[in-house]
N, C-alpha and C positions, 0 to 999 in steps of 0.2 A: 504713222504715229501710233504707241500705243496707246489699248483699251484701259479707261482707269478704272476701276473695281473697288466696290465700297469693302473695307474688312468682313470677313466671311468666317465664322467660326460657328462651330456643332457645339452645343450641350449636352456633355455628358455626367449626369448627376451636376453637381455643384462646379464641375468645371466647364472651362469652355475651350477648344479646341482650334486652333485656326487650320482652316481648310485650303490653303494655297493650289493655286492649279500653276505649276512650273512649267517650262521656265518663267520668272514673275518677277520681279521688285517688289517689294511690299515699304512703304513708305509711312513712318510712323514718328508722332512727333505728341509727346507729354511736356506738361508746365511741372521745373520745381523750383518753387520760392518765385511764383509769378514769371521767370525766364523760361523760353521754349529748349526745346532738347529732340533734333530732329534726327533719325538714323534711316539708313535705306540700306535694306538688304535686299540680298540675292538667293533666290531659292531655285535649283535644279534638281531634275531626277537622273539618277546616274542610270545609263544605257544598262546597264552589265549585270548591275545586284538589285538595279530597281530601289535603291535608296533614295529618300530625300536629302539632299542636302542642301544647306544653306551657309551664306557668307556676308558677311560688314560688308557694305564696302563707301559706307557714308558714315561720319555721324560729326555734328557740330549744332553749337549753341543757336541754330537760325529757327524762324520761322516756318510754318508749313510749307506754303508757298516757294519759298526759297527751295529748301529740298524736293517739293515737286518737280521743281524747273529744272533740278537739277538728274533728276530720275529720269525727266523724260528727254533730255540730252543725250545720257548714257544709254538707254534701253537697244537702243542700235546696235551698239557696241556689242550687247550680250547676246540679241537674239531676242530681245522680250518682247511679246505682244499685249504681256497686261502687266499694268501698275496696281495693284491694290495700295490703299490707301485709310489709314486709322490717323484720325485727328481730335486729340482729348482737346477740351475747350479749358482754359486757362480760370484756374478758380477763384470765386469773386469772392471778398474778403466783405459779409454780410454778419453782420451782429447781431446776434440773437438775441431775442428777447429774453428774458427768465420767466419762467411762467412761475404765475404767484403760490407762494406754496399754501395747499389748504392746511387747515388745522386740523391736528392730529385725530384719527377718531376715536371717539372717548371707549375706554373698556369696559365690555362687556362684561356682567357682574358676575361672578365666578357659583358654580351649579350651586353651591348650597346656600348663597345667599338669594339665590333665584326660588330655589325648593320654598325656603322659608315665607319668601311674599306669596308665593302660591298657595300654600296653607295658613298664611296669617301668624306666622311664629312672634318670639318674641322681640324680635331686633328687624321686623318686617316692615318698619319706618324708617329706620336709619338712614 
């Protein structure tokens, strides 16, 4: 049976990098619009030129679960000793509050009307 392997990715700067060890599956399942969207690929290293490559060889409207079962059916088939595995959690539809808005902060009184209370001018009441 294969090893499952949690998704493995390098940061480099602001991105993130996935680090597959092939031959692999990697099993990957996102929510849109609350429905899952599960794909399983295939990633090999070509003997020859030393390439990575990779291949679909799943992808449907199921659940994680489903498409795990379905990775670890196949992985025989390919040669795979590891499944990694990325499962985004389904976004919860949480209403935010409004945070109350302060009132604006009153403006600061422009240099020369500041100069004048300082010396006591004559609109240094106003």
């Amino acid at each position: 049976m294969a090893t499952l392997l949690s998704w493995t990715s390098v940061g480099i700067g602001d991105i993130d990098v996935f680090v597959p060890s092939p031959p692999c599956l990697v099993v990957n399942t996102s929510y849109a619009g609350g429905r899952p969207e599960s794909s399983v690929t295939y990633f090999w290293q070509d003997e020859n030129t030393g390439l990575l490559n990779h291949q679909l060889v799943y992808l449907e409207p199921v659940p994680f679960e489903t498409a795990l079962a379905w990775a670890q059916e196949h992985a025989s088939t390919r040669g795979v000793e590891r499944i990694h595995v990325r499962h985004a959690r389904p976004a919860k539809a949480v209403a935010r509050k409004r945070a109350a808005r302060r009132p604006a902060a009153k403006k600061a009184p422009a240099r020369k009307a500041a100069a004048r209370k300082a010396r006591g001018g004559p609109r240094a009441n106003k």
